[in-house]
PyMOL CGO cylinders between C-alpha atoms (Angstrom):
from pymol import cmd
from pymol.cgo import CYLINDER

trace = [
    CYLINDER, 2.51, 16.94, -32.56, 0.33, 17.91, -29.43, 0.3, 1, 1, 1, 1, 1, 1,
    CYLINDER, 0.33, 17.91, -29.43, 1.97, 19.14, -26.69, 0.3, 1, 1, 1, 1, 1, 1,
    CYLINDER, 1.97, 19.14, -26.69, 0.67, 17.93, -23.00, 0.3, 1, 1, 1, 1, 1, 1,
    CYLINDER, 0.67, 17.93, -23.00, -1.13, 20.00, -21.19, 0.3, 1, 1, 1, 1, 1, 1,
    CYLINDER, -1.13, 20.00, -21.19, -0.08, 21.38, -17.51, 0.3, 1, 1, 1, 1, 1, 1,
    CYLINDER, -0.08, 21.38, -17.51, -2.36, 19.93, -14.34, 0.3, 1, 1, 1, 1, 1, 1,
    CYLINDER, -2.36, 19.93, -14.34, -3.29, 23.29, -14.25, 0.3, 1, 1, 1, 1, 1, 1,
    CYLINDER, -3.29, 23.29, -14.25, -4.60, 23.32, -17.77, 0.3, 1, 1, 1, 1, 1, 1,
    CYLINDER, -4.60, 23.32, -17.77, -6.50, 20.20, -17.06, 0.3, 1, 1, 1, 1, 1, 1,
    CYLINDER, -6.50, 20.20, -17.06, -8.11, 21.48, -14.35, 0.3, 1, 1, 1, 1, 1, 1,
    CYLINDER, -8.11, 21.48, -14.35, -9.13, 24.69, -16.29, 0.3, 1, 1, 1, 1, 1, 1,
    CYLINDER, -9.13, 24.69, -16.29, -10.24, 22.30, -19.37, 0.3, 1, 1, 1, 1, 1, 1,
    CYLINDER, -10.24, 22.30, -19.37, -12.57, 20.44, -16.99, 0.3, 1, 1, 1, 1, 1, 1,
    CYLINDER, -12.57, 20.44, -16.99, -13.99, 23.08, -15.29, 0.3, 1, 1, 1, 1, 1, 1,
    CYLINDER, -13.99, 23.08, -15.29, -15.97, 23.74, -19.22, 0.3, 1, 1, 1, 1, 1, 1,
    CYLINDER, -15.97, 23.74, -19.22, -16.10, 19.91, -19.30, 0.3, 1, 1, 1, 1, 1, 1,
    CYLINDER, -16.10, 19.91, -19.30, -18.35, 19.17, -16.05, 0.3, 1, 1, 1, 1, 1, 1,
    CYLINDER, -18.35, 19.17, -16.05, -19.37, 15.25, -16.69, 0.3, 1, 1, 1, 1, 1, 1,
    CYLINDER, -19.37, 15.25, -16.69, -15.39, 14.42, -17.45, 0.3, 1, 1, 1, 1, 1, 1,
    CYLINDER, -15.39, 14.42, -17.45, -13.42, 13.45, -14.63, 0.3, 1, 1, 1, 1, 1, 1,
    CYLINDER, -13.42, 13.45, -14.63, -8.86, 12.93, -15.04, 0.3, 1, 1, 1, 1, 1, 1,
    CYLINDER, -8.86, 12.93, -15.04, -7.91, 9.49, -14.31, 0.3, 1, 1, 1, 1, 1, 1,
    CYLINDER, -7.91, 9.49, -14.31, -4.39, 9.62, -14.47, 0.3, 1, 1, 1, 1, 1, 1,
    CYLINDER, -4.39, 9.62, -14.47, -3.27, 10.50, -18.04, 0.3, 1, 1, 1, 1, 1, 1,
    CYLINDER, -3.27, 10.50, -18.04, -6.70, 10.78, -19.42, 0.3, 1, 1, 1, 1, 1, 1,
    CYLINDER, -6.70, 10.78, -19.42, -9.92, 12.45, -18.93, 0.3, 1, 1, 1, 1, 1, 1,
    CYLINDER, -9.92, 12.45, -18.93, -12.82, 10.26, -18.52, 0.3, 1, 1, 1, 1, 1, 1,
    CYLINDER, -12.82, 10.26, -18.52, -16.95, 10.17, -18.76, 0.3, 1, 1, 1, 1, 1, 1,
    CYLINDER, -16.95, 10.17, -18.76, -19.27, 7.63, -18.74, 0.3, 1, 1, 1, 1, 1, 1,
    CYLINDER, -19.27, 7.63, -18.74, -22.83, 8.45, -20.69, 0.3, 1, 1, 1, 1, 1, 1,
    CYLINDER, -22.83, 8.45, -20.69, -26.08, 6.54, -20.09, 0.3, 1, 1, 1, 1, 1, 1,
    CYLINDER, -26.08, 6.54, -20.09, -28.55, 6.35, -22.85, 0.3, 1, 1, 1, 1, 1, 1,
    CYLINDER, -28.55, 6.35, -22.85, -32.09, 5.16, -22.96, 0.3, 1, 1, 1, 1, 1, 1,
    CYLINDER, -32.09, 5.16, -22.96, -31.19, 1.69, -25.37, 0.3, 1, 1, 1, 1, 1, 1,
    CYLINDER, -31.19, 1.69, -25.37, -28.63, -0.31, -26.59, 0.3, 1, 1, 1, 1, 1, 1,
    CYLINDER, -28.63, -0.31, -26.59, -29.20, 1.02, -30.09, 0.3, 1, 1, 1, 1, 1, 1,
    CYLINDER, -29.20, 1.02, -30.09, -29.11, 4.48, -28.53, 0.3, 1, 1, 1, 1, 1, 1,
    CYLINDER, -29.11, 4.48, -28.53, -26.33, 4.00, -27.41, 0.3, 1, 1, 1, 1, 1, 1,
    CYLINDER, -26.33, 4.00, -27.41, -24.19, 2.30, -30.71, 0.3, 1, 1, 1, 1, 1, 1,
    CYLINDER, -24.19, 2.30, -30.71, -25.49, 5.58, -32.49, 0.3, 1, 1, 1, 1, 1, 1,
    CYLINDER, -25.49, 5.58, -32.49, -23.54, 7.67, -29.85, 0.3, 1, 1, 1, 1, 1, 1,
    CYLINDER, -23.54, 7.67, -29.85, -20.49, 5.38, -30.66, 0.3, 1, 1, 1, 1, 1, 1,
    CYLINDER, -20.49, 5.38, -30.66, -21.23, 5.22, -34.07, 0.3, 1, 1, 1, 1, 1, 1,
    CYLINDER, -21.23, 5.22, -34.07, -21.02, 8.91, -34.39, 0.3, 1, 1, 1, 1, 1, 1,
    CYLINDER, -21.02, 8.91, -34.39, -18.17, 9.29, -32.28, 0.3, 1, 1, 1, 1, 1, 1,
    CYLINDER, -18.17, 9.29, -32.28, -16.20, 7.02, -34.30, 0.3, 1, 1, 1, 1, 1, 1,
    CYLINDER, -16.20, 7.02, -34.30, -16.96, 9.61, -37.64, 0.3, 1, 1, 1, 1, 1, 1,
    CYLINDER, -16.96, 9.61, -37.64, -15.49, 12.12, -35.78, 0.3, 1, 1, 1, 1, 1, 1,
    CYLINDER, -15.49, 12.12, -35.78, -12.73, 10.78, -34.43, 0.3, 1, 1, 1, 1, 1, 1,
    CYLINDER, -12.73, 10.78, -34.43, -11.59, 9.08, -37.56, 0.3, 1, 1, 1, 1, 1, 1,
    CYLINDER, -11.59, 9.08, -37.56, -11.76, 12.11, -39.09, 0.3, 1, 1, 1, 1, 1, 1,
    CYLINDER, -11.76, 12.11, -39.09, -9.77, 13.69, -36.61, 0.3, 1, 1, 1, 1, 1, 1,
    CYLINDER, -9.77, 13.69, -36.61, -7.10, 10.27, -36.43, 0.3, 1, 1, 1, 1, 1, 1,
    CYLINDER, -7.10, 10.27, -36.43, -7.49, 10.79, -32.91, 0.3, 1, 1, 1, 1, 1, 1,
    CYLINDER, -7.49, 10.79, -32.91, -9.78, 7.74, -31.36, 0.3, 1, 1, 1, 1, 1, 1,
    CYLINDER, -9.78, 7.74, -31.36, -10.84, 7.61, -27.82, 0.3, 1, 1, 1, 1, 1, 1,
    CYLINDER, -10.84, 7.61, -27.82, -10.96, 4.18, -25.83, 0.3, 1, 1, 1, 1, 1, 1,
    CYLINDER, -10.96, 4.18, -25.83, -14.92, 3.07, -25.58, 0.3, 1, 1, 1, 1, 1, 1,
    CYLINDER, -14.92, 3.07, -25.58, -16.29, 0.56, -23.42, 0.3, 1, 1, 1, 1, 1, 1,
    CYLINDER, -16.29, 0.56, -23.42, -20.01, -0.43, -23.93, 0.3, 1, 1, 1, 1, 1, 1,
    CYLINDER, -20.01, -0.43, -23.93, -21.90, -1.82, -21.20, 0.3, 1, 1, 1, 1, 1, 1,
    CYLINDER, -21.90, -1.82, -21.20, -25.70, -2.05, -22.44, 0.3, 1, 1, 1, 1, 1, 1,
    CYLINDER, -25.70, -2.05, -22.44, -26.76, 1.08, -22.37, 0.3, 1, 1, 1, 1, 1, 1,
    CYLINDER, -26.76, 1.08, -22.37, -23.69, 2.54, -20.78, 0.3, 1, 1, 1, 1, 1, 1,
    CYLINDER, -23.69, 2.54, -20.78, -20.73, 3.94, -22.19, 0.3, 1, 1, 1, 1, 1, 1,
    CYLINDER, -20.73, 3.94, -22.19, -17.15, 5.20, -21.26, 0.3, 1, 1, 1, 1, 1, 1,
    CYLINDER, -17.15, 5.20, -21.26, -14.84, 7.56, -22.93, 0.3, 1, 1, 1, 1, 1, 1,
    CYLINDER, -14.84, 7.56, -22.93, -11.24, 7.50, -22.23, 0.3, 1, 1, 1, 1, 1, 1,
    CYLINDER, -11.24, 7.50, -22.23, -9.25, 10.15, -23.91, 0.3, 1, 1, 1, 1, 1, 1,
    CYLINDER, -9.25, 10.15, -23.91, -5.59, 10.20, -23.95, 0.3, 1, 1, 1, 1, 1, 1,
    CYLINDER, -5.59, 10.20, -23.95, -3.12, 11.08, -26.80, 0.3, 1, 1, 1, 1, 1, 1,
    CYLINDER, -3.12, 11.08, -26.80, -0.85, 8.40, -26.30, 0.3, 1, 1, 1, 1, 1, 1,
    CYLINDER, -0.85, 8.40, -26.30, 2.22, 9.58, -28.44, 0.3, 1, 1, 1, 1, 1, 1,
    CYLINDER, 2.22, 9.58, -28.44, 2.63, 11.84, -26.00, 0.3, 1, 1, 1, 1, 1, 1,
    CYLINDER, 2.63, 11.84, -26.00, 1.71, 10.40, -22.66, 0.3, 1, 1, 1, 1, 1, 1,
    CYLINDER, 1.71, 10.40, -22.66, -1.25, 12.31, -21.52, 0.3, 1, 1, 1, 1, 1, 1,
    CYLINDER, -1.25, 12.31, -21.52, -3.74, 15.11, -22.04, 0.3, 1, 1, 1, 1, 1, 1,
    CYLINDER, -3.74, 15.11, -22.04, -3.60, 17.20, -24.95, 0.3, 1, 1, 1, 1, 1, 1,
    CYLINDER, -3.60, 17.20, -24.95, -5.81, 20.16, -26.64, 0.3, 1, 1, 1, 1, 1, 1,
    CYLINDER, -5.81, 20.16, -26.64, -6.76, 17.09, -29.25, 0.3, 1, 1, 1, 1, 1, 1,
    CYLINDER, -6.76, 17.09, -29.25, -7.79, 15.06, -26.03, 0.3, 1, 1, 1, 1, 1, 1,
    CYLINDER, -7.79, 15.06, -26.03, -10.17, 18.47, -24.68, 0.3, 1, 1, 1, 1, 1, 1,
    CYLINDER, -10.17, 18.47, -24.68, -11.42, 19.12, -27.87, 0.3, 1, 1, 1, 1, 1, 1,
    CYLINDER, -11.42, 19.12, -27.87, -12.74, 15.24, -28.15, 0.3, 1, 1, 1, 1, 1, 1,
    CYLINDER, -12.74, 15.24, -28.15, -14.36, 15.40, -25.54, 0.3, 1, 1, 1, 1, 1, 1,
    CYLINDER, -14.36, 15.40, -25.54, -16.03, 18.73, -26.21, 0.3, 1, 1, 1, 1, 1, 1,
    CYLINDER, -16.03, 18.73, -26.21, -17.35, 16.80, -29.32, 0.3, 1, 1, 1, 1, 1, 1,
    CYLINDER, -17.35, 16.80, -29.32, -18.39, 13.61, -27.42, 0.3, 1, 1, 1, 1, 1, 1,
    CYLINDER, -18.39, 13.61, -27.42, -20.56, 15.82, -25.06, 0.3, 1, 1, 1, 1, 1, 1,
    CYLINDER, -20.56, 15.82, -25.06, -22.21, 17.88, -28.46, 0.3, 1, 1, 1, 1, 1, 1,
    CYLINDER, -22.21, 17.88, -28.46, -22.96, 14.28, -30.16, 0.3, 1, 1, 1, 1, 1, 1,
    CYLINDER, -22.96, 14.28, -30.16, -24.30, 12.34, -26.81, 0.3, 1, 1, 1, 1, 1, 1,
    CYLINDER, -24.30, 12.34, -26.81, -26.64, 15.26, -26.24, 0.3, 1, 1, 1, 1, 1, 1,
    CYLINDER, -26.64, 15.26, -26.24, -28.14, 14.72, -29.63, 0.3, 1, 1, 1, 1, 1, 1,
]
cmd.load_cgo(trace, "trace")
């Protein structure tokens, strides 16, 4: 199981993380792409990942907008599995 990370450990994680934002018990970033089919490739390749991983992060799809929310819920907050995620989410909506 992950453990939860400290405030201060979120703060450190975000500081190499500079579009996510903590809300709460997650961290959070919203991406813009060009289309709609841009932007159900990001989601598309996102989803690879994290089912790979088992560890899925709450999407919301607006047009060409998108939100990542990225929690690990088992344990009630922000994990290394959460940081990591998002690491990857930045890498795949850059490509």
């Amino acid at each position: 199981m992950a453990e939860l990370l400290s405030d201060a450990e979120v703060t450190d994680a975000l500081t190499g993380l500079p579009e996510w934002r903590r809300e709460g018990a997650m961290i959070v970033r919203t991406v813009e792409l060009p289309t709609f089919p841009d932007a159900i490739t990001v989601v598309d390749r996102v989803a690879e990942v994290a089912e790979a991983r088992n560890h899925h992060p709450d999407i919301d799809i607006r047009w060409r907008t998108l939100t990542f929310r990225c929690s690990t819920h088992s344990e009630g907050g922000i994990t290394d599995l959460d940081v990591s995620l998002a690491r990857e989410i930045d890498r795949l909506a850059a490509s």
